[in-house]
C-alpha positions as CSV (number, residue, x, y, z in Angstrom):
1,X,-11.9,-14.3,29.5
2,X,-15.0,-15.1,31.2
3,X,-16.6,-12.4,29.5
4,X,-16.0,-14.2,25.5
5,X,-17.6,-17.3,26.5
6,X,-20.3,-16.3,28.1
7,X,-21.1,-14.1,24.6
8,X,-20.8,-17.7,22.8
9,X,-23.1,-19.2,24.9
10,X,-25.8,-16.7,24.4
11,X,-25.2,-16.7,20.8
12,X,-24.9,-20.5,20.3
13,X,-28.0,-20.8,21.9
14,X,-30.1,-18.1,20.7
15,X,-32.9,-19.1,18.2
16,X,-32.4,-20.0,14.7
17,X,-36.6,-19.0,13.6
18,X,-36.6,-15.8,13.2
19,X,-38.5,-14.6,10.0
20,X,-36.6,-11.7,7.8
21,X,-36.5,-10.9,4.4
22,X,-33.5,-11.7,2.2
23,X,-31.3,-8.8,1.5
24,X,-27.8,-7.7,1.8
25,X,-26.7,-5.5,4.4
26,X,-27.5,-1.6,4.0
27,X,-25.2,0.6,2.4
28,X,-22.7,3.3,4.6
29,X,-20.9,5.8,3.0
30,X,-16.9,6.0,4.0
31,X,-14.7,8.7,3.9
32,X,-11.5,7.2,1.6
33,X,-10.1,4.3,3.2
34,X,-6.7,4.3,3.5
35,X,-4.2,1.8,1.0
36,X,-2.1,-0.6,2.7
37,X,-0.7,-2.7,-1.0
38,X,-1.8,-6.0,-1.6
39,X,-2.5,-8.6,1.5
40,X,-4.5,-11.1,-0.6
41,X,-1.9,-13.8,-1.1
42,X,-2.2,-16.2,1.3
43,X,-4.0,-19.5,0.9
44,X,-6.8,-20.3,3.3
45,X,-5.1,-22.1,5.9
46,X,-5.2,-25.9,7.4
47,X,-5.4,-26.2,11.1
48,X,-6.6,-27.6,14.4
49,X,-8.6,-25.5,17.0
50,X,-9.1,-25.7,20.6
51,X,-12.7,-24.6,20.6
52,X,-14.5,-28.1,20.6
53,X,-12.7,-28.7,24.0
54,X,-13.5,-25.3,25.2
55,X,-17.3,-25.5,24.5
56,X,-18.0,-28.9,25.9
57,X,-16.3,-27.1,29.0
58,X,-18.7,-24.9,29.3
59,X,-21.6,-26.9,28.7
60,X,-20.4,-29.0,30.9
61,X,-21.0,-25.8,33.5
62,X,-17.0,-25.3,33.9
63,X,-16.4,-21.2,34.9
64,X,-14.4,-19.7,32.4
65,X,-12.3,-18.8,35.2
66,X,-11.4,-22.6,35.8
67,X,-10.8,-23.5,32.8
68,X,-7.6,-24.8,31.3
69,X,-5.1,-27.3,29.4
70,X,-2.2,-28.9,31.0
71,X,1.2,-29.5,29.6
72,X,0.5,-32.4,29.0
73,X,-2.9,-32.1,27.2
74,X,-1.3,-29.9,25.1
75,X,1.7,-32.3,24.1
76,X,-1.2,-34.4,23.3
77,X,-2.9,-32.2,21.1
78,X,0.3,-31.4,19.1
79,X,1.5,-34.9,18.9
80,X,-1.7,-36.2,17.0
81,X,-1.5,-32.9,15.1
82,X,2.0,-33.3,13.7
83,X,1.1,-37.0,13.5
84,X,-1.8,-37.7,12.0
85,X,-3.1,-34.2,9.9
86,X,0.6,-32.5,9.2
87,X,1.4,-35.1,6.4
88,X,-1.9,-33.9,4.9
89,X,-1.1,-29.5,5.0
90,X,-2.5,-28.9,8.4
91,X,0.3,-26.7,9.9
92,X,-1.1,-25.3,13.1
93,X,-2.6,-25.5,16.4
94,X,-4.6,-22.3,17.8
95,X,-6.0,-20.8,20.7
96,X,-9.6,-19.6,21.1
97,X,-11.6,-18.1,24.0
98,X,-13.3,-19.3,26.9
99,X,-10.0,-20.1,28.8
100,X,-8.5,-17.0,30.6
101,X,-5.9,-14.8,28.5
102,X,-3.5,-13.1,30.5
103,X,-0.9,-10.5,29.8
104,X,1.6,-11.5,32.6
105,X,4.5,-9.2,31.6
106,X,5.5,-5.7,31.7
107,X,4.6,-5.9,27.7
108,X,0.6,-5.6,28.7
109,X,-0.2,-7.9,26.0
110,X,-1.4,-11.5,25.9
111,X,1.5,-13.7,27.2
112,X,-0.7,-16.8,28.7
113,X,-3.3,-18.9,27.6
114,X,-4.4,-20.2,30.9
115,X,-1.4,-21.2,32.8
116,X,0.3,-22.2,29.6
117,X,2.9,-19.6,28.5
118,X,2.5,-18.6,24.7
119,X,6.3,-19.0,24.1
120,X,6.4,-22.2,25.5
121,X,3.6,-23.5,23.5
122,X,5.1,-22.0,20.4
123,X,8.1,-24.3,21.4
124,X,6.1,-26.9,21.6
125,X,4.8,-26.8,18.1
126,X,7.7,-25.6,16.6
127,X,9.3,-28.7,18.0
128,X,6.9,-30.9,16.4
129,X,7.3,-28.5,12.6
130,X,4.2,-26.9,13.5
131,X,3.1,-23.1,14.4
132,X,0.6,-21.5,16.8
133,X,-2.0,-19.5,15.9
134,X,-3.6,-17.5,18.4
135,X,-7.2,-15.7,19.1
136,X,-7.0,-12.3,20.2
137,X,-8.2,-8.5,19.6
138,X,-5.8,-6.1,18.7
139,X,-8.3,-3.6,20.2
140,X,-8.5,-5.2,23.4
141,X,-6.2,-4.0,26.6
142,X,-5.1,-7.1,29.0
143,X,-2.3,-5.0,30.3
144,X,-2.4,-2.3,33.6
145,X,-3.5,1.2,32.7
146,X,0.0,2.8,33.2
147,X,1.4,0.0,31.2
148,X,3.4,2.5,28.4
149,X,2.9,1.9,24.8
150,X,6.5,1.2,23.8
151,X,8.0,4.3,21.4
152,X,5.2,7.1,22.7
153,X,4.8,9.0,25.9
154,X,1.2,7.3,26.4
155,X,-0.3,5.1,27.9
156,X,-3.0,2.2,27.6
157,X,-5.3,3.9,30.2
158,X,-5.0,7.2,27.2
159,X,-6.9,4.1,24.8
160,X,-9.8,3.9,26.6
161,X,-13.0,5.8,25.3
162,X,-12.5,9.4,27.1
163,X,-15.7,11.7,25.8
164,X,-13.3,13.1,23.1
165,X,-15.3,11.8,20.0
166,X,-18.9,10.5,19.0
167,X,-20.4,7.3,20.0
168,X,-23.4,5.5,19.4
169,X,-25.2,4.3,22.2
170,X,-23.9,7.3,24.6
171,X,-26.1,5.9,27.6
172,X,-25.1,2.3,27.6
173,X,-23.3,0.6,30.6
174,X,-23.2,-2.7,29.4
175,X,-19.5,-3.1,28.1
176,X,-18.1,-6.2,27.6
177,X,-14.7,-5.3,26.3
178,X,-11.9,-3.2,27.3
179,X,-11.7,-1.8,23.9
180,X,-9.0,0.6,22.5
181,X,-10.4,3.4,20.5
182,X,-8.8,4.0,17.0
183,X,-8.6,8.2,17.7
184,X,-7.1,8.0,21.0
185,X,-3.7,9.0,20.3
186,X,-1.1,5.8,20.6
187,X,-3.7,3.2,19.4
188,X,-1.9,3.2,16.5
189,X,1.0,2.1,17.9
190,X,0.1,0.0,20.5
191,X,-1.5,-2.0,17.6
192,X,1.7,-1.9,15.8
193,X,3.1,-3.1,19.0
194,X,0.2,-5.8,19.5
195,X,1.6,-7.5,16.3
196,X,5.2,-6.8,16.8
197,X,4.9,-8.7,20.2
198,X,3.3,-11.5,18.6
199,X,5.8,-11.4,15.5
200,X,8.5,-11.7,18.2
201,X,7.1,-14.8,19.5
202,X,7.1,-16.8,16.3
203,X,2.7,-16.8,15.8
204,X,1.6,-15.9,12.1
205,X,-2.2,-16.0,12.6
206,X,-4.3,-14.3,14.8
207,X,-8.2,-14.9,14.8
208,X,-9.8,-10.9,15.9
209,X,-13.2,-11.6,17.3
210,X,-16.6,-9.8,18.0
211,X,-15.5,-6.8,15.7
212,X,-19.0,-5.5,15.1
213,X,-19.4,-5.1,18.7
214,X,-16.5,-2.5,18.4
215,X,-18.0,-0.9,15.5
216,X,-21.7,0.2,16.6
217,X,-22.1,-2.1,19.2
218,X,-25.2,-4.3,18.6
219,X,-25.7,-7.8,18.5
220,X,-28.6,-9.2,16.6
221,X,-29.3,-12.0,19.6
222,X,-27.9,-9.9,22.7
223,X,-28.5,-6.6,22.0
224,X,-26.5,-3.6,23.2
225,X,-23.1,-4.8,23.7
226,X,-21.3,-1.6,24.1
227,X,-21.0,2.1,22.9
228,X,-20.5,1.7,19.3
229,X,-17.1,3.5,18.0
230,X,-19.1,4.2,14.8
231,X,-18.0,3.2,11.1
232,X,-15.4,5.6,10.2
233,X,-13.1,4.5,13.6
234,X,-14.3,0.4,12.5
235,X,-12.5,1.1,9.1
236,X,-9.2,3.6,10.5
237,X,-9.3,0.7,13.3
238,X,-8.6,-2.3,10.4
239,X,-6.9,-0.1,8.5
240,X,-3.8,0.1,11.4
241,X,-4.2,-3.5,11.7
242,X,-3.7,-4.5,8.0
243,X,-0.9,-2.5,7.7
244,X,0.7,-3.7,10.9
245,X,-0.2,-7.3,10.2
246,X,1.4,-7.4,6.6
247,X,4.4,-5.4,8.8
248,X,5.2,-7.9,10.3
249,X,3.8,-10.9,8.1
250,X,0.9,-12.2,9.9
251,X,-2.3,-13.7,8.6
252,X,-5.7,-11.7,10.4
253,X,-9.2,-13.8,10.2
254,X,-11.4,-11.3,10.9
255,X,-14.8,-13.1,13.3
256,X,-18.3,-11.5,13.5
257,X,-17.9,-8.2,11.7
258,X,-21.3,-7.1,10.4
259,X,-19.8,-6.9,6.8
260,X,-21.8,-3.5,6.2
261,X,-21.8,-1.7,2.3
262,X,-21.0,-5.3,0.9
263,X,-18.5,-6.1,3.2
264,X,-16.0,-3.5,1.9
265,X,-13.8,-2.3,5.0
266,X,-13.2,-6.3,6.4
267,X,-12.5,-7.7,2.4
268,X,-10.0,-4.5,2.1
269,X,-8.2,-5.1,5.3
270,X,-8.6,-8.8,6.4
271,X,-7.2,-12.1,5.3
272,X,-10.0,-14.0,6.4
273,X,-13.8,-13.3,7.0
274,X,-16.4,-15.1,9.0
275,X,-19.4,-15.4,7.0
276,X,-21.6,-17.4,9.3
277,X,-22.6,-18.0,13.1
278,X,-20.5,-19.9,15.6
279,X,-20.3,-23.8,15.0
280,X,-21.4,-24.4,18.6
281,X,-23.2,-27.9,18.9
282,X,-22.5,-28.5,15.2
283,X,-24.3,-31.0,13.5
284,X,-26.1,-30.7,9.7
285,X,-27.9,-27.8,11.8
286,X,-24.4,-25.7,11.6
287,X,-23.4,-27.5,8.3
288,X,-26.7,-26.8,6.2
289,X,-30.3,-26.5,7.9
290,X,-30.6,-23.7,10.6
291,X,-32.5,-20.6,9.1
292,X,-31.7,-22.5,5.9
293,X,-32.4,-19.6,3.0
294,X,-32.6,-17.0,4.9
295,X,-30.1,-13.7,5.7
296,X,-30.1,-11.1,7.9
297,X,-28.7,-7.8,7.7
298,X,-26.2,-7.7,10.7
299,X,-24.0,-10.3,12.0
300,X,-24.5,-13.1,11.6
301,X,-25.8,-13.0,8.1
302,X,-26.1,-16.4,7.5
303,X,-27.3,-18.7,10.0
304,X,-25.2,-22.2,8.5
305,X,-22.2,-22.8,6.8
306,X,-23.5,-23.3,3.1
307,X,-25.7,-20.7,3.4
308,X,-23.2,-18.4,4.4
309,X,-20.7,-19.3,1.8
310,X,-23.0,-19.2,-1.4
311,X,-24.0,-15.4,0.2
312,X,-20.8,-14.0,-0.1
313,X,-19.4,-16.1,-3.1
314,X,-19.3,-12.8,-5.1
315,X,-16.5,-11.5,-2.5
316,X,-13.8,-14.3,-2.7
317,X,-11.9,-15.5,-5.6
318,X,-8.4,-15.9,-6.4
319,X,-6.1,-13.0,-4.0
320,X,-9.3,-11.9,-2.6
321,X,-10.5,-12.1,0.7
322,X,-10.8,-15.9,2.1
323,X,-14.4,-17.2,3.9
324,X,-13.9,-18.5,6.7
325,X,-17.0,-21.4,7.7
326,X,-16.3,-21.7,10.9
327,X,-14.7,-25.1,12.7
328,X,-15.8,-28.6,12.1
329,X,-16.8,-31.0,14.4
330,X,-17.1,-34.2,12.6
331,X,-18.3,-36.2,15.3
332,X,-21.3,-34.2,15.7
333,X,-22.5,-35.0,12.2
334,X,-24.8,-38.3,11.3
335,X,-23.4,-39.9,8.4
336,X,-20.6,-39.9,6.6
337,X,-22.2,-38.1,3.4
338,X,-22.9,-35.6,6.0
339,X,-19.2,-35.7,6.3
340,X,-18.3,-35.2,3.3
341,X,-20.4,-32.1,2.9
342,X,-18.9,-30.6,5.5
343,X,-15.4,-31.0,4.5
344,X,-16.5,-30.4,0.8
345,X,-18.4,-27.0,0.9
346,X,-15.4,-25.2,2.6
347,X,-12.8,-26.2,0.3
348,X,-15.0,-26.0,-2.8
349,X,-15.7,-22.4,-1.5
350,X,-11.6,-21.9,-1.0
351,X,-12.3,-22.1,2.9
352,X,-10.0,-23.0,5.6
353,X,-10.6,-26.9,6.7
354,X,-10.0,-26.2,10.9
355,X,-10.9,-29.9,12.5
356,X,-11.7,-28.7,16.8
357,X,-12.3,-32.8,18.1
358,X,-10.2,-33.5,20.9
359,X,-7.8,-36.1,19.8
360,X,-9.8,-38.9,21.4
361,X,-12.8,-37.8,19.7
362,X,-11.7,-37.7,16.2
363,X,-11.5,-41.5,15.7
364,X,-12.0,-42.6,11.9
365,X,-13.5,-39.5,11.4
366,X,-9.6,-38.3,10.5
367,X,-10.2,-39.8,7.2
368,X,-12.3,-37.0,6.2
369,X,-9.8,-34.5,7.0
370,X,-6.3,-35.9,5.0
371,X,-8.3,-36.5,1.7
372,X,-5.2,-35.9,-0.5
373,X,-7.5,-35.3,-4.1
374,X,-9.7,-32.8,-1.9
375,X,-6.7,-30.8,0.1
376,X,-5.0,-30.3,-3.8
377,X,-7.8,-27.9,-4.2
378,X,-6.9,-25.9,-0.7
379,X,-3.0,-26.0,-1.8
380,X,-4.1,-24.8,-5.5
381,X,-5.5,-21.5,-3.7
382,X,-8.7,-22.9,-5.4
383,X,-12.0,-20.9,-5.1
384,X,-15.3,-22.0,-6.9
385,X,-18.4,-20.2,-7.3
386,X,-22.4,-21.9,-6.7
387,X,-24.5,-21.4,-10.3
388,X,-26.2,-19.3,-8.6
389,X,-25.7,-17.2,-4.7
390,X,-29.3,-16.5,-4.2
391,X,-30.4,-18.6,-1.3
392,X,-33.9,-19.6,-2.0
393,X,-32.3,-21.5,-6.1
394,X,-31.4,-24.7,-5.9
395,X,-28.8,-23.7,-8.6
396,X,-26.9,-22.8,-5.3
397,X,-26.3,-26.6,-4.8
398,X,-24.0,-26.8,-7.9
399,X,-20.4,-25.4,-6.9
400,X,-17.6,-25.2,-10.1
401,X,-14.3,-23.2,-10.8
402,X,-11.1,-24.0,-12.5
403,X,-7.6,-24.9,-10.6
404,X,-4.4,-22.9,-12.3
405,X,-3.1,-25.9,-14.5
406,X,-6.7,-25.9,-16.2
407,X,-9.0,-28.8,-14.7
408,X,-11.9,-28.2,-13.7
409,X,-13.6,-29.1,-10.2
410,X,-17.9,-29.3,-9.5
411,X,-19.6,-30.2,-6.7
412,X,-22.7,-31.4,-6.7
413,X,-24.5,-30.9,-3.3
414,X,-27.7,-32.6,-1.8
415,X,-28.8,-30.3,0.7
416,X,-32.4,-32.3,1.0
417,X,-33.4,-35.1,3.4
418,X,-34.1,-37.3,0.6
419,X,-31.9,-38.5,-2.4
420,X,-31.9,-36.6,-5.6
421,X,-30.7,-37.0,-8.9
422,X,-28.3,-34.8,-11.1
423,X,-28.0,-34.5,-14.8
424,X,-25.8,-31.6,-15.6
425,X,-24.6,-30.6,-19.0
426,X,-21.1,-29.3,-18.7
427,X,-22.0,-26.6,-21.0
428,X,-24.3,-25.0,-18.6
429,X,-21.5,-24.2,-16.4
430,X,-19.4,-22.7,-19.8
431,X,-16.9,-26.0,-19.7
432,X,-16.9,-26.7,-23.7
433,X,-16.3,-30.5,-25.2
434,X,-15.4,-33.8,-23.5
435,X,-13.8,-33.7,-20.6
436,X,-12.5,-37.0,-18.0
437,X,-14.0,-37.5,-15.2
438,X,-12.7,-38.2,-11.4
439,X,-14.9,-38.6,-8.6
440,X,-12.5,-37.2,-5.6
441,X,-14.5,-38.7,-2.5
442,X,-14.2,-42.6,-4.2
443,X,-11.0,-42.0,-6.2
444,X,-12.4,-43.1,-9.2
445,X,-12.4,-42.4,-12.6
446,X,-15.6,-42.3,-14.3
447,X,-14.9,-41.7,-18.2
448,X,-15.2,-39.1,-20.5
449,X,-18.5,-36.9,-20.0
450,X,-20.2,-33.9,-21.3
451,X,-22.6,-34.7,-19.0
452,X,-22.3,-35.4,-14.7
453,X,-25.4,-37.3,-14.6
454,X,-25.4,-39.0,-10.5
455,X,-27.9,-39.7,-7.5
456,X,-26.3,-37.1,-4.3
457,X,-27.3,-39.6,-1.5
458,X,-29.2,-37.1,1.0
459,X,-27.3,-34.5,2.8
460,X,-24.4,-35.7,0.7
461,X,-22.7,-34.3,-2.2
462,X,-20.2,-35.7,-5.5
463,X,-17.5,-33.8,-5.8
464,X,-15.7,-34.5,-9.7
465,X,-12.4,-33.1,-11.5
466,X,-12.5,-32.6,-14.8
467,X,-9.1,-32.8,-16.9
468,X,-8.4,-33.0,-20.6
């Protein structure tokens, strides 16, 4: 879809120096949202993206239009997957953007990902013990307008926004979706019907993008992006699609929803929240530094990854909603302490680890990615907390929680450009009496402490178990 990349690119390479205040989005009262049973019980998941190759496309000035993967590109891709990260968790490959989405069947939902058929690339993973994930809207119409919505008399053309109820920017013309509005009758059920289609293929994930475009339609670097469905349709909207996803078992990651009133409507019906801006070029800019301290009351709220993850600490835990820190590009990062970080903050936040480097451009960097002492934490369901979530404390550099047989886990983050030393009595984080000590990035142990005393090597971080 020409019209997805060209909304990355705009937002990738809008400004990062904007001055605002600290605060957390404003407050908007809801009519009771609707119950759809628990959803919370997945563990963030381990997988590769196509997005690294799709950006360097379009830097490279590709149309959207003319972009694509080939068969064999793609047997490629899933080769060094279910080679070289499978052994270590990873379990899937997934679409993104950029490259055209097609609905080529009397279905009217998304069949091809360029000129590669969805159900043959979910044979191709499946092949190699490996699923697809793909990126898609549930509120976006690919199909015809007299395409019927399968078990109703309508129609998608009847999904469109018709004058029948109250939008926000009335006099806007600049749409950049097909959306489907929640109070049109059927949209129910075509999005019963979006994730029955995709359950029928054999996907489990689906990554839902530019949401708070749907619900007011304002982007904090573009502007007016389209008429704004207003909150009360944003929350009946993911209320059908949580109840249709746990329907029919699929995982939703929910991508740049403005996570209004504290986030309530996306951490009641979504899996998985984006809680910061797109990784784009990458780099400790993505990981650490752009805007660093600062928050914003729209999306995106956080400007880098650690940022965004000590923000909205207080939201995840244990069967609550999962962050979601965007990709990681490795490659693009300086050092290998830099590395280290990157992997380290998302899985000490209970993030997904989601590696995007081409296969060629991965190189040694793999090692990074199939840490066996660091994925135990992601297949633990682990989720630690920073000693403190306001951005301007350094106390938001010290990461800790507990795994379910017990031990301990801290992180110790360096988010400086020079060296700095720790000395952290374990009693400050509540951890009572001597405890031994592993360091999980050197696999080594380190002795009985009541103390982590250590020098984080800049940009780096030391990331310990404690066991009894």
């Amino acid at each position: 879809m020409n019209i997805i990349a060209s909304a990355l690119t705009v937002l990738t390479l809008a400004s990062c120096s904007d001055e605002i205040e600290m605060r957390y989005p404003p407050k908007y009262e809801l009519p009771e949202l609707p119950e759809v049973g628990e959803i919370h019980t997945y563990k963030a998941p381990l997988y590769w993206s196509v997005y690294e190759y799709c950006i360097e496309q379009e830097r490279a000035g590709v149309a959207n239009s003319d972009m694509d993967l080939t068969a064999a590109q793609w047997d490629e891709i899933i080769d060094y997957v279910s080679t070289e990260l499978a052994p270590y968790g990873y379990d899937m490959v997934c679409t993104d953007g950029f490259i055209p989405m097609l609905a080529n069947d009397a279905s009217g939902y998304m069949t091809h990902y360029g000129s590669m058929s969805l159900k043959d690339l979910v044979a191709k993973c499946k092949a190699k013990g490996l699923k697809l994930g793909v990126y898609d809207n549930p509120l976006w119409i690919h199909g015809p307008n007299n395409t019927k919505i399968e078990g109703t008399d309508y129609t998608f053309g009847g999904l469109y926004y018709n004058g029948n109820t109250e939008i926000m920017n009335p006099t806007t013309s600049n749409m950049w979706f097909n959306w489907a509005v929640a109070e049109n009758p059927g949209c129910k059920e075509y999005i019963d019907g979006f994730f029955r289609h995709y359950h029928e293929l054999g996907v489990e994930y689906i990554r839902i993008d530019f949401l708070s475009w749907y619900e007011d339609g304002k982007d904090r670097n573009i502007g007016t992006v389209g008429h704004g469905y207003g909150r009360a349709s944003y929350a009946r909207a993911l209320s059908y699609i949580a109840e249709s996803a746990k329907k029919y078992g699929i995982f939703t990651s929910f991508v740049m929803p403005h996570m209004y009133n504290d986030a309530e409507v996306e951490a009641k019906y979504g899996n998985m929240v984006r809680i910061v801006c797109d990784t784009g070029d990458g780099g400790w800019w993505h990981v650490s530094a752009c805007d660093k301290g600062k928050s914003y009351t729209t999306w995106p709220n956080c400007m880098n990854q650690f940022d965004g993850f000590t923000y909205w600490s207080h939201i995840s835990g244990r069967n609550k909603i999962i962050l979601d820190g965007d990709f990681i590009r490795l490659n693009k990062l300086d050092t290998d302490t830099e590395r280290e970080t990157a992997v380290s903050i998302q899985l000490m936040a209970g993030g997904p680890v989601t590696p995007t480097e081409m296969p060629q451009n991965i190189g040694d960097n793999v090692k990074f990615y199939t840490n066996t002492e660091m994925l135990e934490l992601n297949s633990d369901k682990f989720v630690g907390k920073p000693l403190s979530d306001k951005l301007n404390d350094k106390d938001n550099e010290v990461w800790y929680g507990q795994m379910s047989n017990g031990d301990y886990v801290v992180g110790l983050f360096n988010r400086d450009d020079s060296p700095r030393s720790y000395s952290l009595s374990l009693g400050t984080l509540g951890i009572e009496g001597e405890w031994k000590m592993r360091d999980l990035w050197r696999h080594a142990d380190e002795g009985t402490v009541t103390t982590i005393s250590a020098t984080v090597a800049a940009h780096g971080c030391k990331i310990v178990r404690l066991s009894k």
